[in-house]
C-alpha positions as CSV (number, residue, x, y, z in Angstrom):
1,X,13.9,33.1,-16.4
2,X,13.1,29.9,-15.0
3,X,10.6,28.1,-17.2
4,X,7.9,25.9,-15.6
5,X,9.0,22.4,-16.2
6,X,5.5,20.9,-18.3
7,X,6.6,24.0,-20.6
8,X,10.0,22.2,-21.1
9,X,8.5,18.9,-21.9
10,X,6.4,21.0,-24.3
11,X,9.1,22.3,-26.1
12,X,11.2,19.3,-26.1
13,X,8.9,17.4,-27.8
14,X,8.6,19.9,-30.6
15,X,12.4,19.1,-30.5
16,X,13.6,22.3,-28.9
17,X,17.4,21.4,-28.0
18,X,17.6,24.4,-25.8
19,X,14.6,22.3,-23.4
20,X,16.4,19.0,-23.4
21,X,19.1,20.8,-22.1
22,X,17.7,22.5,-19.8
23,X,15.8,18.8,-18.2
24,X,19.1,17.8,-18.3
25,X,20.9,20.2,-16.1
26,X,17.6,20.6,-14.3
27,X,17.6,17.1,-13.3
28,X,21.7,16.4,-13.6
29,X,22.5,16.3,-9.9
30,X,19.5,14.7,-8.2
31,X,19.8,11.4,-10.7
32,X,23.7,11.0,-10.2
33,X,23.1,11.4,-6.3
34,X,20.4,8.8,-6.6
35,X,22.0,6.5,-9.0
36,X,25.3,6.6,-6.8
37,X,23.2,5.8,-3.4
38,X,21.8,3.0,-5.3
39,X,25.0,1.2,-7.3
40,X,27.8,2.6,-4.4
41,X,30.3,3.8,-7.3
42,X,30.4,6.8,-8.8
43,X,31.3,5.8,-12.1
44,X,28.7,3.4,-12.5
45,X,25.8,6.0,-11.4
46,X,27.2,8.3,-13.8
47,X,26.8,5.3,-16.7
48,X,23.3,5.1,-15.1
49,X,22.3,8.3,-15.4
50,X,23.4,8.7,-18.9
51,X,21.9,5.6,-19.9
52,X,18.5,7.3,-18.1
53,X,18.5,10.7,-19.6
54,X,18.8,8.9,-23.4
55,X,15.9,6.5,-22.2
56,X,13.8,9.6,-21.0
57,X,15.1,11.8,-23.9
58,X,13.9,8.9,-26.8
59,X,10.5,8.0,-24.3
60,X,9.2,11.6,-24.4
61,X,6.7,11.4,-26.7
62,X,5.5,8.6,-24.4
63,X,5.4,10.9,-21.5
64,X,2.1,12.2,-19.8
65,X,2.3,15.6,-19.9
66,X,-0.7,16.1,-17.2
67,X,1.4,13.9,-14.8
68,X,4.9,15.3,-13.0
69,X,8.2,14.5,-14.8
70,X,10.5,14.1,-11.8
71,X,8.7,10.6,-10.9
72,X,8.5,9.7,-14.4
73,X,12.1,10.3,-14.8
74,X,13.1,8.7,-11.1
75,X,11.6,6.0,-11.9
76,X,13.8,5.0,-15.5
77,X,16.7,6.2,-12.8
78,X,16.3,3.4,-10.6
79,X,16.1,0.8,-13.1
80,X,19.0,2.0,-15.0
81,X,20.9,2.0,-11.8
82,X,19.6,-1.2,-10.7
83,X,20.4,-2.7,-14.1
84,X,24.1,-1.0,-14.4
85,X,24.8,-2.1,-10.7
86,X,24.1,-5.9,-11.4
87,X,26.0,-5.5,-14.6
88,X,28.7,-4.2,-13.3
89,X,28.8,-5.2,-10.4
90,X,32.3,-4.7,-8.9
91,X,31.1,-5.3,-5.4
92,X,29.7,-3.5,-2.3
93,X,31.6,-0.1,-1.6
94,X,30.5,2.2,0.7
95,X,29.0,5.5,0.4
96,X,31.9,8.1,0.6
97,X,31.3,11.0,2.6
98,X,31.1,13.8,0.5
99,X,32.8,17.7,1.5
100,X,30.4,20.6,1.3
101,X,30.7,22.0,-1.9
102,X,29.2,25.8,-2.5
103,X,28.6,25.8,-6.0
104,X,26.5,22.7,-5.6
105,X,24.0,24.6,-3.3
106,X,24.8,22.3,0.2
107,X,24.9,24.2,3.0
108,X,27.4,24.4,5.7
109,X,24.4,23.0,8.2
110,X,24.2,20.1,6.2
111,X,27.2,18.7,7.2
112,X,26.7,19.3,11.1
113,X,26.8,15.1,11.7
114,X,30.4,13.7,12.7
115,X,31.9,11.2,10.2
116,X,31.4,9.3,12.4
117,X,27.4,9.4,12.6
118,X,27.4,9.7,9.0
119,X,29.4,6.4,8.3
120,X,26.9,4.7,11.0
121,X,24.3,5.8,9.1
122,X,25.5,4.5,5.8
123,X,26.4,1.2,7.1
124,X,23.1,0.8,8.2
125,X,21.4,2.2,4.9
126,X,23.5,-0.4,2.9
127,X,22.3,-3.5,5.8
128,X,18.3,-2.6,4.5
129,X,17.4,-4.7,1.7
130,X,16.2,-2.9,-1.9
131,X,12.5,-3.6,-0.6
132,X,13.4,-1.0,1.9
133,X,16.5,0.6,1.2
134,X,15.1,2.1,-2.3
135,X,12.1,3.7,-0.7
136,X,13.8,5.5,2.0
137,X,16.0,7.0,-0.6
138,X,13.0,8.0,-3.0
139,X,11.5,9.7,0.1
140,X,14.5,11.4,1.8
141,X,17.1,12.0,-1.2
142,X,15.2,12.3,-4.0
143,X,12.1,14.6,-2.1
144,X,9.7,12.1,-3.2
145,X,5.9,12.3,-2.0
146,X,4.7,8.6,-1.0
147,X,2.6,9.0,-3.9
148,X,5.3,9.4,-6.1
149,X,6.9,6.4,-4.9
150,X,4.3,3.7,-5.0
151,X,4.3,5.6,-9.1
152,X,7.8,4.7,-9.2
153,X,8.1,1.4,-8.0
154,X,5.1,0.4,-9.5
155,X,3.9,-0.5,-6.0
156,X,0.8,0.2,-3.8
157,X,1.1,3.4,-1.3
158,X,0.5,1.5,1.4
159,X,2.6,-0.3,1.0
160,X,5.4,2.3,0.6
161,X,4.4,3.8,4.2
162,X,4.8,0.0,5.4
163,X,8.4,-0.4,4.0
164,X,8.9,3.4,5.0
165,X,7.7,2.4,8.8
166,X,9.9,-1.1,8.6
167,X,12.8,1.0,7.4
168,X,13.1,3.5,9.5
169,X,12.8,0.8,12.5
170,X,15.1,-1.2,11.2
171,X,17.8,1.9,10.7
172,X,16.9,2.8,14.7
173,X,18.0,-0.7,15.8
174,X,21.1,-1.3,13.0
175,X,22.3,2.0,14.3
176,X,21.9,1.3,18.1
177,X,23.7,-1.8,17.2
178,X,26.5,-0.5,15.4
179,X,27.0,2.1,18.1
180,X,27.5,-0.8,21.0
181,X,23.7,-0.8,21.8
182,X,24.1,3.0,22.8
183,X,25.1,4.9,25.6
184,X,23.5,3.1,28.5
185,X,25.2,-0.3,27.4
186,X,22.5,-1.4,25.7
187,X,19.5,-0.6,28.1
């Protein structure tokens, strides 16, 4: 039975171990994913993320329960992350690209771009600076509304859809450029 997720936070503040748990696997993956696309190195996301889920796990009595937990949650994510990377920094890696794997719940279509495409398109992920990179992932890895971004990042949601708009520009010509200026020789 999958229990609505304000019902969790309910029960884990009456100290329910079997709800903690279940926030935890619940929201396992996502934060690693995230955490990883935001310090480049797996082991330091996964310090990240742990460091997140005792934040969140200590906070809850702090929590809103009228408002969503994912951006609540997101949000210690990226500064944990943030702060773990500069820590720690053991310099800039690239993203590995990672093999379908079933039990996760990717599917095969997921993995229809080359390596190719993919590497071009980390390359020009890791060129956008945190103003811009950090958004994008919000929005595209982590299903965030812009709403839930601007929450986040403790920023208006204008101006989310302007570093949203700048970003996605800039990826379009980073990726044109790392491809040779395209197919037409750069026409």
């Amino acid at each position: 039975m999958d229990i609505p997720e304000q019902e969790l936070i309910k029960r884990a503040k009456q100290g329910q171990q079997g709800a903690l748990e279940q926030i935890f696997r619940r929201h396992l993956d996502s934060a690693i994913r995230l955490a990883y696309l935001i310090t480049r190195n797996w082991a330091t996301a996964e310090d990240a993320v742990q460091e997140a889920f005792l934040q969140a796990f200590r906070s809850l009595h702090s929590f809103q329960d009228e408002k969503p937990f994912k951006p609540w949650f997101t949000k210690i994510v990226v500064n944990k992350a943030k702060r773990t990377k500069a820590r720690l920094d053991r310099g800039h890696l690239p993203y590995e690209l990672e093999e379908p794997n079933p039990h996760r719940g990717y599917a095969p279509e997921e993995h229809a771009l080359d390596k190719e495409g993919v590497d071009s398109l980390f390359q020009a992920i890791n060129a956008l600076d945190d103003n811009h990179r950090l958004p994008l992932l919000l929005k595209y890895v982590s299903g965030l509304t812009e709403a839930q971004i601007a929450e986040t990042l403790g920023i208006a949601q204008t101006t989310v859809k302007s570093r949203l708009y700048v970003a996605r520009q800039r990826l379009k010509k980073q990726i044109e450029t790392l491809e040779g200026g395209g197919r037409d020789g750069g026409l």
